[in-house]
MOPAC internal coordinates of N, CA, C and O (Angstrom, degrees):
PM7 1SCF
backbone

  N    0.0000 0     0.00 0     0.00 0    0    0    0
  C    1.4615 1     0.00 0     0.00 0    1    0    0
  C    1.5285 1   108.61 1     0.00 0    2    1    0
  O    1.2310 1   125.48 1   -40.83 1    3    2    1
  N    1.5762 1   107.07 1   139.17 1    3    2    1
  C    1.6095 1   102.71 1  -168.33 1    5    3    2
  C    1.4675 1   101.80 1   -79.94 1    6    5    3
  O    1.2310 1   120.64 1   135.58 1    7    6    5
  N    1.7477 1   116.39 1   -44.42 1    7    6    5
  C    1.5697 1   109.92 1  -173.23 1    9    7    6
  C    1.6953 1   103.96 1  -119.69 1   10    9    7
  O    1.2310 1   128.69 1    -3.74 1   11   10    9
  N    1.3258 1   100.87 1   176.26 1   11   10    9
  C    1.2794 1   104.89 1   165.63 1   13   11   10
  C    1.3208 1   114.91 1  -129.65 1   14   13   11
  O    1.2310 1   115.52 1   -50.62 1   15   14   13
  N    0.7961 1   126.11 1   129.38 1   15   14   13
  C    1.4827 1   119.81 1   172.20 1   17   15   14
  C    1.9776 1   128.53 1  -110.01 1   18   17   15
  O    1.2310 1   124.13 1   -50.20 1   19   18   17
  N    1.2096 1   109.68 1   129.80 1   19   18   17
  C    1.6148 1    89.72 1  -178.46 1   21   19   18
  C    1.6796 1   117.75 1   -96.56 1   22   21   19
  O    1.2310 1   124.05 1     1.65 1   23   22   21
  N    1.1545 1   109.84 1  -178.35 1   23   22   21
  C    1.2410 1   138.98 1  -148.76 1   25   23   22
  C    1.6757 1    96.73 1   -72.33 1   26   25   23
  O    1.2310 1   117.76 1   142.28 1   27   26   25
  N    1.0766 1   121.86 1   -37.72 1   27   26   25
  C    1.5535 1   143.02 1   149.61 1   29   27   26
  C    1.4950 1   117.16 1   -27.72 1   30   29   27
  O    1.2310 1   124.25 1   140.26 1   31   30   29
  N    1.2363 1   109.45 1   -39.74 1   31   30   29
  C    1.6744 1   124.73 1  -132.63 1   33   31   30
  C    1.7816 1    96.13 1  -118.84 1   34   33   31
  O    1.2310 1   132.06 1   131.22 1   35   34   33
  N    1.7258 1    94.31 1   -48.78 1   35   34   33
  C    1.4192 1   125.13 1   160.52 1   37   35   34
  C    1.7077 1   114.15 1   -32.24 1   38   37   35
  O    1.2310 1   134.71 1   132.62 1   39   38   37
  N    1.3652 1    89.16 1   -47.38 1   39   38   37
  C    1.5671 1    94.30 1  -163.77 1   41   39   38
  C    1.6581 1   107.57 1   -92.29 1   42   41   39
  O    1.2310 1   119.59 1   144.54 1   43   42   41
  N    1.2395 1   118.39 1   -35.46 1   43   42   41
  C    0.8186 1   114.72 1   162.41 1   45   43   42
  C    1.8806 1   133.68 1   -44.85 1   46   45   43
  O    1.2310 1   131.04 1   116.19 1   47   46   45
  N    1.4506 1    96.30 1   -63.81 1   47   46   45
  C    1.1414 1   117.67 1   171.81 1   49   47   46
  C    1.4926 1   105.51 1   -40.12 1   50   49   47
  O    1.2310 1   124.43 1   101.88 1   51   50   49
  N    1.3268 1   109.10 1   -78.12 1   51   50   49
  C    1.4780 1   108.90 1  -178.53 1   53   51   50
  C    1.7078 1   142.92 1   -33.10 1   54   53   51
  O    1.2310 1   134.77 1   148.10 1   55   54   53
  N    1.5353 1    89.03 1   -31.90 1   55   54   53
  C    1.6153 1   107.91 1   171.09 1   57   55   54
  C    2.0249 1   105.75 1   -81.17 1   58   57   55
  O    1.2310 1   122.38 1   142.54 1   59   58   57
  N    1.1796 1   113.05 1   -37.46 1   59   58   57
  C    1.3004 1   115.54 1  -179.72 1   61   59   58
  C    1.9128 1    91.88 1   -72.86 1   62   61   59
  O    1.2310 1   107.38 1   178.78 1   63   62   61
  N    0.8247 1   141.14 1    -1.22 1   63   62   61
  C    1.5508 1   129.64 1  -159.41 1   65   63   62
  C    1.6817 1    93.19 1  -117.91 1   66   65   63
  O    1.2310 1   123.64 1   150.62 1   67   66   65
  N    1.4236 1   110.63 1   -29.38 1   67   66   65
  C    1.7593 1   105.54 1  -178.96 1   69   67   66
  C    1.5930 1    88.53 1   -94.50 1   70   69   67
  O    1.2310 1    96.61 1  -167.45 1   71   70   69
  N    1.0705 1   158.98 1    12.55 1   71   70   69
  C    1.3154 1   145.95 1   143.29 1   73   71   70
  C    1.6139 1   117.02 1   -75.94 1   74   73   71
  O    1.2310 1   117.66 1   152.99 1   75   74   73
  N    1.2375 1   122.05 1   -27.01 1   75   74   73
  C    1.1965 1   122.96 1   145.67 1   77   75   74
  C    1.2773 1   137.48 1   -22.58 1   78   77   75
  O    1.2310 1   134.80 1   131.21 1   79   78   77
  N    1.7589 1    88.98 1   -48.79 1   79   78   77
  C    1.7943 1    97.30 1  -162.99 1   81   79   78
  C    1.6046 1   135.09 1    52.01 1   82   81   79
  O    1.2310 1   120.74 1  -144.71 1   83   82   81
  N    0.9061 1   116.20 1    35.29 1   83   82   81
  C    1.4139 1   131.00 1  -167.17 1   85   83   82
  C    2.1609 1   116.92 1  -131.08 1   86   85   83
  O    1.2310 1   124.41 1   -76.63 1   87   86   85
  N    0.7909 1   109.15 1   103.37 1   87   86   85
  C    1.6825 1    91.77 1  -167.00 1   89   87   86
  C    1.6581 1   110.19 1   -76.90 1   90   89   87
  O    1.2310 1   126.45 1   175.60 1   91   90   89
  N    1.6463 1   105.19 1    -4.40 1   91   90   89
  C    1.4125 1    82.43 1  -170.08 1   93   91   90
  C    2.1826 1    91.24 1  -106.73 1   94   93   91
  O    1.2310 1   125.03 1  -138.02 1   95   94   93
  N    0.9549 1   107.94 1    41.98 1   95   94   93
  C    1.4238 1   108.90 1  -166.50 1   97   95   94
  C    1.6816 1   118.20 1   -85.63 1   98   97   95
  O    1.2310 1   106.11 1   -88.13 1   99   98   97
  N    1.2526 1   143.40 1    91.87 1   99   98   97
  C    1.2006 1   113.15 1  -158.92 1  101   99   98
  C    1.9776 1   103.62 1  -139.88 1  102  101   99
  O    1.2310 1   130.85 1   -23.90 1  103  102  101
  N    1.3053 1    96.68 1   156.10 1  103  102  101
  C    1.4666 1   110.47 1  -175.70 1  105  103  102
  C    1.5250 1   117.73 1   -22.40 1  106  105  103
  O    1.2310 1   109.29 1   -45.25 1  107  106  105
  N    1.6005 1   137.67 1   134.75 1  107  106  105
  C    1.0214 1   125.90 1   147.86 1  109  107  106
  C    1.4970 1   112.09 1  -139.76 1  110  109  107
  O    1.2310 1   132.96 1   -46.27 1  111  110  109
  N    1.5841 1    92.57 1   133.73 1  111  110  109
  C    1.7756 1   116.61 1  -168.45 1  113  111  110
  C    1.2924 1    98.46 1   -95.45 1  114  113  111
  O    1.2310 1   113.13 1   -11.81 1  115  114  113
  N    1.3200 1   130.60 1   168.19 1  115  114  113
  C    0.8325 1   145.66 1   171.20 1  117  115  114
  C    1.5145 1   134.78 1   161.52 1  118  117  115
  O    1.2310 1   110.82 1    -1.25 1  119  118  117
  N    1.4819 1   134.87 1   178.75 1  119  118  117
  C    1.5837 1   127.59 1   172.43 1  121  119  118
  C    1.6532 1    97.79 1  -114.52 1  122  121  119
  O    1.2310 1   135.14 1     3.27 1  123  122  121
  N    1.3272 1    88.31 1  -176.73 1  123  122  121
  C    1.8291 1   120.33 1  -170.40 1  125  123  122
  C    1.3003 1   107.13 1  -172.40 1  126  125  123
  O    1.2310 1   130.22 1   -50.19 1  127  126  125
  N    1.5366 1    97.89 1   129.81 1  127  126  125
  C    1.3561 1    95.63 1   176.66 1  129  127  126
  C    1.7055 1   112.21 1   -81.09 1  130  129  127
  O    1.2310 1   126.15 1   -11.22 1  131  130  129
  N    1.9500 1   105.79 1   168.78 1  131  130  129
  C    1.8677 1   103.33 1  -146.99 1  133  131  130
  C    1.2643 1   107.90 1   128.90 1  134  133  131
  O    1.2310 1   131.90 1   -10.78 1  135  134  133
  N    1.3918 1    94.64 1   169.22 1  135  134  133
  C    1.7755 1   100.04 1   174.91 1  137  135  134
  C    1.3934 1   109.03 1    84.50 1  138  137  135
  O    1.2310 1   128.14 1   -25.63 1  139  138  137
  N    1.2733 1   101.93 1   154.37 1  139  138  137
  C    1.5483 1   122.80 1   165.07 1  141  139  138
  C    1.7609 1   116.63 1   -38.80 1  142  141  139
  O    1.2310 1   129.65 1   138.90 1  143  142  141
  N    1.2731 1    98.99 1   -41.10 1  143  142  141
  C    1.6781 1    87.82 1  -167.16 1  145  143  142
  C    1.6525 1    98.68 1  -120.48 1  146  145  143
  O    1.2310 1   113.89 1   177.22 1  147  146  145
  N    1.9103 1   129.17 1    -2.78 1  147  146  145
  C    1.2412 1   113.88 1   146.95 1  149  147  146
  C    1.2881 1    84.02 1   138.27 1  150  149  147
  O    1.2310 1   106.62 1   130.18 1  151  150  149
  N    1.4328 1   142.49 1   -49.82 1  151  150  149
  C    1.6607 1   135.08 1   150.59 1  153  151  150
  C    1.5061 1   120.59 1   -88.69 1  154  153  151
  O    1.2310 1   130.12 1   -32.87 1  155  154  153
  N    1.4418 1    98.08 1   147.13 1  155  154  153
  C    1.6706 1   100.37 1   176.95 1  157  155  154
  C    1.5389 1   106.93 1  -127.77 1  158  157  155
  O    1.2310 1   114.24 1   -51.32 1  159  158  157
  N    1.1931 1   128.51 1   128.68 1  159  158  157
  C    1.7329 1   125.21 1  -178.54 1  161  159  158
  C    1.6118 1    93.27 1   -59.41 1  162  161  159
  O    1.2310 1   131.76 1   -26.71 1  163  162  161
  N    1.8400 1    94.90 1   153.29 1  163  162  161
  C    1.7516 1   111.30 1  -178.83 1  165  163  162
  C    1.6640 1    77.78 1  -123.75 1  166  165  163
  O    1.2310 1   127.50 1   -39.66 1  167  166  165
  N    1.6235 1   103.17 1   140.34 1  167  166  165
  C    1.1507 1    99.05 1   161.50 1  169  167  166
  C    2.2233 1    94.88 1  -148.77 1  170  169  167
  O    1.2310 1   131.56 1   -35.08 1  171  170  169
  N    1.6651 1    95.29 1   144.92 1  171  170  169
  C    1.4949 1    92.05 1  -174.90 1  173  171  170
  C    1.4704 1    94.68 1  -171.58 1  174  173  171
  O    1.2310 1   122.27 1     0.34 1  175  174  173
  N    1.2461 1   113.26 1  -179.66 1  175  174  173
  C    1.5446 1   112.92 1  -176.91 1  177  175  174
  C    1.7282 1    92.62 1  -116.46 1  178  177  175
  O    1.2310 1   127.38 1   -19.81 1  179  178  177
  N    1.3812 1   103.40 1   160.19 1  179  178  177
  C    1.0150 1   122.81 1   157.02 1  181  179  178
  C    1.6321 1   136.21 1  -165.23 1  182  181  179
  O    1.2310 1   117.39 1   -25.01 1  183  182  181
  N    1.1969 1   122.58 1   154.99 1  183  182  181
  C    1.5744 1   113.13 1  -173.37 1  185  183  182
  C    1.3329 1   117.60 1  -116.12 1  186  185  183
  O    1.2310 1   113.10 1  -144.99 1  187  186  185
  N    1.2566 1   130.64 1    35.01 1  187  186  185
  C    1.6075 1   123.11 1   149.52 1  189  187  186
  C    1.7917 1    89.70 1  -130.78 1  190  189  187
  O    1.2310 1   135.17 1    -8.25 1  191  190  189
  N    1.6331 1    88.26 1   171.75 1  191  190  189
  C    1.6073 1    99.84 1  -157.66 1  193  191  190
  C    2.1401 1    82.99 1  -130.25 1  194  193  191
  O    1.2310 1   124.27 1   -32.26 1  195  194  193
  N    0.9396 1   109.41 1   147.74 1  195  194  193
  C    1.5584 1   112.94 1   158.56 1  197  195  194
  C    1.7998 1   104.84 1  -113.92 1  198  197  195
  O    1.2310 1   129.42 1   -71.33 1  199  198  197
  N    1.5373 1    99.45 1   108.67 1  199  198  197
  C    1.4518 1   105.12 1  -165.84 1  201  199  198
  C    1.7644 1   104.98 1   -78.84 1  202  201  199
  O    1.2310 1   119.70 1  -178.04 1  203  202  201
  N    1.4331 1   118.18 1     1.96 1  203  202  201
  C    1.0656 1   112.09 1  -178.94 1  205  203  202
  C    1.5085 1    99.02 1   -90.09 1  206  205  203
  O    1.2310 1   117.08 1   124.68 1  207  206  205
  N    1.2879 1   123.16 1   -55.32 1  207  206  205
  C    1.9029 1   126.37 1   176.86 1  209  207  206
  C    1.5433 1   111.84 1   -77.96 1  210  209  207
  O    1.2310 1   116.47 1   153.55 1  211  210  209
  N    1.4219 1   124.31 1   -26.45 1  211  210  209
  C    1.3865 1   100.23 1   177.25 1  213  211  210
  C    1.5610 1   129.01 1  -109.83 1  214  213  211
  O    1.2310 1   113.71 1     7.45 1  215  214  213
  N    1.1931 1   129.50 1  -172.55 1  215  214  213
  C    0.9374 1   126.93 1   149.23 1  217  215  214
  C    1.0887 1   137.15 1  -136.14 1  218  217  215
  O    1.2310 1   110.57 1   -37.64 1  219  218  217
  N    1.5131 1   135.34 1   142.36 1  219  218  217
  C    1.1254 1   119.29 1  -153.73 1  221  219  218
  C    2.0144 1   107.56 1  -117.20 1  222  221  219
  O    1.2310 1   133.96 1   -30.19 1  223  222  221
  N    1.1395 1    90.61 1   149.81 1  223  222  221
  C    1.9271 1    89.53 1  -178.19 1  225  223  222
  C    1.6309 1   100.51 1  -143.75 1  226  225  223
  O    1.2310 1   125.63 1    -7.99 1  227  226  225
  N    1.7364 1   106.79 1   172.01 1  227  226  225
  C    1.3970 1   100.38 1   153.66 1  229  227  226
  C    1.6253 1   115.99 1  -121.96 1  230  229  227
  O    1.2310 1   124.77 1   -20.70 1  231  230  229
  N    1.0539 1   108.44 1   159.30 1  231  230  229
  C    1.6584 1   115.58 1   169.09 1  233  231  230
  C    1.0443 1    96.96 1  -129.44 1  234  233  231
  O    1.2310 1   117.36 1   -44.76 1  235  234  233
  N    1.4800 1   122.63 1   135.24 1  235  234  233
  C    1.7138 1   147.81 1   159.78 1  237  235  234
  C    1.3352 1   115.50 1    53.96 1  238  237  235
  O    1.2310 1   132.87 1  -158.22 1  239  238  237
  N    1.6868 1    92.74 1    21.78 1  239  238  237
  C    1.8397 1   107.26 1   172.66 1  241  239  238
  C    1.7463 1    98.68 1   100.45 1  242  241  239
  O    1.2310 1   120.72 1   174.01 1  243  242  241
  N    1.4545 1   116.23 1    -5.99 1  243  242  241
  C    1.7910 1    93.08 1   178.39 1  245  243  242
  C    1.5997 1    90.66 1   -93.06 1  246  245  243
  O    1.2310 1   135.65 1   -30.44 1  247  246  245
  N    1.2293 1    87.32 1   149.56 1  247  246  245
  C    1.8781 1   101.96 1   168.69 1  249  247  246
  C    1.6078 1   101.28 1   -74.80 1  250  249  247
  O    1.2310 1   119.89 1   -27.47 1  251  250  249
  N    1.2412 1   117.81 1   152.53 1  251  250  249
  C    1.3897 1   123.42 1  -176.00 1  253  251  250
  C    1.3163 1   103.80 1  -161.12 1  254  253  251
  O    1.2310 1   127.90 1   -43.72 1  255  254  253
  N    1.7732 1   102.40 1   136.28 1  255  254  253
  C    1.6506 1   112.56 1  -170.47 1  257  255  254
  C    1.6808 1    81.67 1  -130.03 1  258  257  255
  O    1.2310 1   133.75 1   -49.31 1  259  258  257
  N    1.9239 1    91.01 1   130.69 1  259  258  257
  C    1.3521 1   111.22 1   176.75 1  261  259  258
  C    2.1869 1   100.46 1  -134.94 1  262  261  259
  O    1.2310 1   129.48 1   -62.88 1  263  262  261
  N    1.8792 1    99.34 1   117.12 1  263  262  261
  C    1.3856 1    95.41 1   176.38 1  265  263  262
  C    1.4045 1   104.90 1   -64.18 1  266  265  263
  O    1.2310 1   122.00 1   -23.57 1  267  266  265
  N    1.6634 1   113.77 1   156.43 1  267  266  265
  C    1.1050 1   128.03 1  -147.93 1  269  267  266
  C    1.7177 1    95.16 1   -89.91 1  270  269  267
  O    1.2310 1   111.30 1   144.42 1  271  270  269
  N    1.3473 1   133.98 1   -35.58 1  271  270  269
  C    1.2455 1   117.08 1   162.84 1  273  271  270
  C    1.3912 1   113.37 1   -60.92 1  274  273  271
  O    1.2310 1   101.20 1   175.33 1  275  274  273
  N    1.0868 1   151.83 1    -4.67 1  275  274  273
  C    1.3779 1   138.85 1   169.44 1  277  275  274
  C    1.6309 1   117.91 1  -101.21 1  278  277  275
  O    1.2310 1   117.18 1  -179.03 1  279  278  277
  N    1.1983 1   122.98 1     0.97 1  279  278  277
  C    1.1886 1   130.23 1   152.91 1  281  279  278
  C    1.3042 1   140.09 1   -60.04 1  282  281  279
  O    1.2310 1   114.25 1   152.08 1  283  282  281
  N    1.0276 1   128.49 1   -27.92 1  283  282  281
  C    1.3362 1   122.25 1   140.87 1  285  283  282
  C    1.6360 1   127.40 1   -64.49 1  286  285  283
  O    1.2310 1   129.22 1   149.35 1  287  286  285
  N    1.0195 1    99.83 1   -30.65 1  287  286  285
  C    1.6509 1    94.92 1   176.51 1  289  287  286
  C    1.2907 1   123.52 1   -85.63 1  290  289  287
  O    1.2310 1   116.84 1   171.77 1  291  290  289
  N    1.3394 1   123.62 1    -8.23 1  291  290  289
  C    1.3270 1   140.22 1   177.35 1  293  291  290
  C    2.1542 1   113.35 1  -112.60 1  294  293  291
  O    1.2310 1   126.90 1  -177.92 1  295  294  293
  N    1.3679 1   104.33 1     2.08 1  295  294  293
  C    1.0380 1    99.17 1   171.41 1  297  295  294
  C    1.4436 1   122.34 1   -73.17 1  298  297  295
  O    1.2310 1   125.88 1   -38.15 1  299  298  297
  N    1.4941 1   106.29 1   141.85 1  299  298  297
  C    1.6601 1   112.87 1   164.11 1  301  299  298
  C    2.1121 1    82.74 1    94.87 1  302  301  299
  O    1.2310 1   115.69 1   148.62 1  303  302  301
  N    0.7638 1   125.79 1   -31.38 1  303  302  301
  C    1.6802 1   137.15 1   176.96 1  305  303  302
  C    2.0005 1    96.07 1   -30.57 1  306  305  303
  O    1.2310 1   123.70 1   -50.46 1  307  306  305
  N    1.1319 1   110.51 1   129.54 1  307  306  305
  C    1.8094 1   129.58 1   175.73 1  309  307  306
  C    1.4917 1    98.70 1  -117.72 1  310  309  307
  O    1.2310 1   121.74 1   -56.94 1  311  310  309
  N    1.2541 1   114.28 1   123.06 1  311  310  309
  C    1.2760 1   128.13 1   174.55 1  313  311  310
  C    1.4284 1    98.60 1  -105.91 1  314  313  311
  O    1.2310 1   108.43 1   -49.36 1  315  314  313
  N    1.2248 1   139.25 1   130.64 1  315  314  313
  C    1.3086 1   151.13 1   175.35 1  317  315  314
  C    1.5238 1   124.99 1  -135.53 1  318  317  315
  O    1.2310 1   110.22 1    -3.89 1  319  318  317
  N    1.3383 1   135.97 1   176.11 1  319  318  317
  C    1.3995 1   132.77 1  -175.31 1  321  319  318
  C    1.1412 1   127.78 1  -167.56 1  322  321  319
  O    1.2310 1   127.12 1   -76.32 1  323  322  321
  N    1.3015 1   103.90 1   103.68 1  323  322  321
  C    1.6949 1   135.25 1  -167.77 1  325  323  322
  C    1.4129 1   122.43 1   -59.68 1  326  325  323
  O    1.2310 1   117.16 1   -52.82 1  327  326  325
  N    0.8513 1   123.00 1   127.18 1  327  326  325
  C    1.8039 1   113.19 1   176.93 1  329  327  326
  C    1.6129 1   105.74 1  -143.12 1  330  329  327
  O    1.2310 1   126.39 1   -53.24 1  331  330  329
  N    1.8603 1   105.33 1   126.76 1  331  330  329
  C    1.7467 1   116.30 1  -175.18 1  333  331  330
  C    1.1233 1   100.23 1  -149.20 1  334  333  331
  O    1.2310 1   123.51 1    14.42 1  335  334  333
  N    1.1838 1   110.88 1  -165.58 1  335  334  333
  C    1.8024 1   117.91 1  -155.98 1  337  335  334
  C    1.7963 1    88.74 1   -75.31 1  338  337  335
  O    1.2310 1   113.63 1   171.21 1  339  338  337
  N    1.0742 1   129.66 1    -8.79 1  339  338  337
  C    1.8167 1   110.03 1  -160.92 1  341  339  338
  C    1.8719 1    99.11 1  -109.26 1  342  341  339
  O    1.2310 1   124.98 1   172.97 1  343  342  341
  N    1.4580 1   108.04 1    -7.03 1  343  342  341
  C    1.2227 1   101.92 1   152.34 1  345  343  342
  C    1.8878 1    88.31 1   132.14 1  346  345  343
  O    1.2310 1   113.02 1     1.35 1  347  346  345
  N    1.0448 1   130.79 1  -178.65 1  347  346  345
  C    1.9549 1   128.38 1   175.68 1  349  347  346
  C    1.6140 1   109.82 1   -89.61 1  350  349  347
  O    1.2310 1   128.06 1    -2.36 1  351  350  349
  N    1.4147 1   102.08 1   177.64 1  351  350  349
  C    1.0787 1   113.85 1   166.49 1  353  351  350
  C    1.7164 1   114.34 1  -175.23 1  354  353  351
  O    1.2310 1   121.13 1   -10.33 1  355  354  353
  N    1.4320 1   115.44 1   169.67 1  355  354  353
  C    1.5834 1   101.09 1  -176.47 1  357  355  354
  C    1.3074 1    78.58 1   -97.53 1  358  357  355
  O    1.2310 1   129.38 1   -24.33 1  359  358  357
  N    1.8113 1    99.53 1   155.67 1  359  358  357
  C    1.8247 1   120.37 1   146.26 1  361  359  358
  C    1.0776 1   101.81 1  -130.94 1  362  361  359
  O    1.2310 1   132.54 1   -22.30 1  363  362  361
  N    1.7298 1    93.39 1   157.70 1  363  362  361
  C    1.4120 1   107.31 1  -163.99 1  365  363  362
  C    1.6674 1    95.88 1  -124.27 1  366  365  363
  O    1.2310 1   122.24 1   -20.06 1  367  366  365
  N    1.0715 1   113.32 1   159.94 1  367  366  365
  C    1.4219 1   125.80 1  -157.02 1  369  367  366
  C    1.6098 1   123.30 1  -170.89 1  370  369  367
  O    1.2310 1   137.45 1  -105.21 1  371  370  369
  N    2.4183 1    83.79 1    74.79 1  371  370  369
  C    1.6889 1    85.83 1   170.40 1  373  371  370
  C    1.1903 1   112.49 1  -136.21 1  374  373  371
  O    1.2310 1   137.79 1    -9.37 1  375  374  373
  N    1.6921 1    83.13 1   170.63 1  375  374  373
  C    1.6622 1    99.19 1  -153.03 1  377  375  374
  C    1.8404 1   105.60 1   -65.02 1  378  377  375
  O    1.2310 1   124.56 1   144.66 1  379  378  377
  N    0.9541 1   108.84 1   -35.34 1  379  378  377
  C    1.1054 1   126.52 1  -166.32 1  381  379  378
  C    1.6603 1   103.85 1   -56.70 1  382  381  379
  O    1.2310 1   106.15 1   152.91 1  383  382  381
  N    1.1626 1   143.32 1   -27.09 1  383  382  381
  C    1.2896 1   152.86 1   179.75 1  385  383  382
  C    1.4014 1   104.72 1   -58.70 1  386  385  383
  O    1.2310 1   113.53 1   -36.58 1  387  386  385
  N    1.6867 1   129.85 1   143.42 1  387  386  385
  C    1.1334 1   113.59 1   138.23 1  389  387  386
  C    1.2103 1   145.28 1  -131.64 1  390  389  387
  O    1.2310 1   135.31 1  -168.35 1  391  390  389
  N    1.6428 1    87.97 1    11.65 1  391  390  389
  C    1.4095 1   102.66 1   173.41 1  393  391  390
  C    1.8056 1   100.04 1  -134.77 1  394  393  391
  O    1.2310 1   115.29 1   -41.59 1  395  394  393
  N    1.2062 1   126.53 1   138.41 1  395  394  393
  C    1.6100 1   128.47 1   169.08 1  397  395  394
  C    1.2372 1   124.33 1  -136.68 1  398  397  395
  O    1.2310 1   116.17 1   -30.04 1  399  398  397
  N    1.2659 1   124.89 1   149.96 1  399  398  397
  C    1.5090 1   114.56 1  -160.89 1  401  399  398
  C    1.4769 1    86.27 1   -88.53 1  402  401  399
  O    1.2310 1   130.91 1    18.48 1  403  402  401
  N    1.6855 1    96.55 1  -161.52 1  403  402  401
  C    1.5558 1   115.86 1   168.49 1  405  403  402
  C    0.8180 1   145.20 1   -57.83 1  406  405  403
  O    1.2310 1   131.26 1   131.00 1  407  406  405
  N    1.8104 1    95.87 1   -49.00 1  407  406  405
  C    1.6336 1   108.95 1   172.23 1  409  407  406
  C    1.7301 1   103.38 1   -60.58 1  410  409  407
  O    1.2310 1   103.34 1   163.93 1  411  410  409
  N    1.4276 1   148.23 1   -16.07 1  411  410  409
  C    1.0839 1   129.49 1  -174.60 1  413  411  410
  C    1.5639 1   109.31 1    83.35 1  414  413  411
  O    1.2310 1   113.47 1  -152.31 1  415  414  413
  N    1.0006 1   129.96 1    27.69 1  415  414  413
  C    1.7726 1   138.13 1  -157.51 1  417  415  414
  C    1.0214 1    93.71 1  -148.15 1  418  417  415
  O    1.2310 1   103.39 1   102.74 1  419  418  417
  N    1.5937 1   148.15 1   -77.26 1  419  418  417
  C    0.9656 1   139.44 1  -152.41 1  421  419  418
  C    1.7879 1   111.84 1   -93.69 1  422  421  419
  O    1.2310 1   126.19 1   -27.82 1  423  422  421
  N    1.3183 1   105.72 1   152.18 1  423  422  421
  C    1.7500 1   105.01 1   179.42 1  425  423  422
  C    1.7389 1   103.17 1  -170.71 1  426  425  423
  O    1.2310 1   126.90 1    13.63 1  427  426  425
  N    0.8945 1   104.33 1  -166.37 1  427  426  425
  C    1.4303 1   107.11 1  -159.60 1  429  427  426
  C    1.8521 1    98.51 1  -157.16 1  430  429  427
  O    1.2310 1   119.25 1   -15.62 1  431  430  429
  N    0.7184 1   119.04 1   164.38 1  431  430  429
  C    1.8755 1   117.89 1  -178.71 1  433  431  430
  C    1.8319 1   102.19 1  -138.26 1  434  433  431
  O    1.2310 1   121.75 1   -17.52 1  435  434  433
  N    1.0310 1   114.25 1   162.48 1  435  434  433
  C    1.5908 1   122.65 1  -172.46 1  437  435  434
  C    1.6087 1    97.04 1   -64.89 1  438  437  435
  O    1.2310 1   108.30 1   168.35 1  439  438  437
  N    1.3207 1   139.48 1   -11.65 1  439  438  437
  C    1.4525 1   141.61 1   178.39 1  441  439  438
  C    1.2671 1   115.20 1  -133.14 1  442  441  439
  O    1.2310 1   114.02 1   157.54 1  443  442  441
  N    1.0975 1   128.93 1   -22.46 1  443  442  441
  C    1.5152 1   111.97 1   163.79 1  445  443  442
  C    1.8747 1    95.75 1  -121.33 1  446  445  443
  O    1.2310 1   126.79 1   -63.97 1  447  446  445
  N    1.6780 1   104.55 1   116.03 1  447  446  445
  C    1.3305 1   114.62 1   156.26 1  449  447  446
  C    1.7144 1   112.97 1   -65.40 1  450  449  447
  O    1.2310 1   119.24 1   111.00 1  451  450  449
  N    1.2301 1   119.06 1   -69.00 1  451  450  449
  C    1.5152 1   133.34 1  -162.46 1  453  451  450
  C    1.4793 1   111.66 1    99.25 1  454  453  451
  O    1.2310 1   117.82 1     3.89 1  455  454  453
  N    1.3306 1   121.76 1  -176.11 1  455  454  453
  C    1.5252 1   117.18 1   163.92 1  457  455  454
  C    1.4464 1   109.55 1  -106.05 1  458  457  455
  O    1.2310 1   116.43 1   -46.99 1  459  458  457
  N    1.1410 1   124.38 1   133.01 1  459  458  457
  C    1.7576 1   124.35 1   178.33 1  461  459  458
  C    1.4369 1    86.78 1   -66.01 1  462  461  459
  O    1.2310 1   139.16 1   -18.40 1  463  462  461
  N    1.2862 1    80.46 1   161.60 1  463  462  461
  C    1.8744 1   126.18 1   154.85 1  465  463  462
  C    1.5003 1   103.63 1   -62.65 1  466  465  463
  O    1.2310 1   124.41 1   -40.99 1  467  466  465
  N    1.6725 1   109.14 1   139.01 1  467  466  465
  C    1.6965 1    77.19 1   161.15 1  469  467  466
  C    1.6255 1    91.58 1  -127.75 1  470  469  467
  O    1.2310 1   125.05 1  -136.14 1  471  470  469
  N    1.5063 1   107.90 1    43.86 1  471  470  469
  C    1.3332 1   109.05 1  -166.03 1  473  471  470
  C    2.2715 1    85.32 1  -102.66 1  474  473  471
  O    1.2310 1   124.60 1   161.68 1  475  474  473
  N    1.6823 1   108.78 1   -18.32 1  475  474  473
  C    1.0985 1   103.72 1  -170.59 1  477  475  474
  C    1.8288 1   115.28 1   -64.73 1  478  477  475
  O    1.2310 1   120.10 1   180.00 1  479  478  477

């Protein structure tokens, strides 16, 4: 399994997915190059799949489309979702990173650096 997602994250997701209104609408993870440390996670829904570049899976029942070059770098990756007095947010949490900035968005992996931002 490329991601994991928890039950937290689950719920979240799911309520953002019936605002959609769409039944065939489903998660897509992914990177972009950017950011502080040279990749930044993309995350958005969408409902067509290109079965030649992506692939599609589920975690914790959401459907999830991950392009097939970003699958390795996002494998073993836990998407989760925080909630405190300053309001929620998702974090993401993979292993594969080894360097990440602050914001928690940007990172870099022992094989794909990316090019930073130098707007960061």
């Amino acid at each position: 399994m490329i991601l994991n997602i928890t039950d937290a994250a689950k719920h979240q997701i799911t309520e953002m997915m019936k605002e959609e209104d769409n039944e065939n609408i489903r998660l897509r993870f992914g990177v972009k190059g950017g950011g502080c440390s040279g990749l930044s996670y993309a995350m958005g829904f969408e409902d067509e799949i290109n079965e030649e570049l992506d692939l599609l899976e589920e975690s914790n029942g959401i459907p999830v489309v991950v392009n097939r070059q970003d699958a390795a770098i996002i494998e073993g990756t836990t998407i989760d979702f925080k909630q405190n007095m300053m309001g929620g947010g998702f974090t993401i949490d993979n292993p594969n990173a080894i360097v990440s900035c602050g914001c928690g968005s940007s990172f870099k992996t022992a094989t794909n650096a990316g090019a930073p931002d130098p707007n960061c």
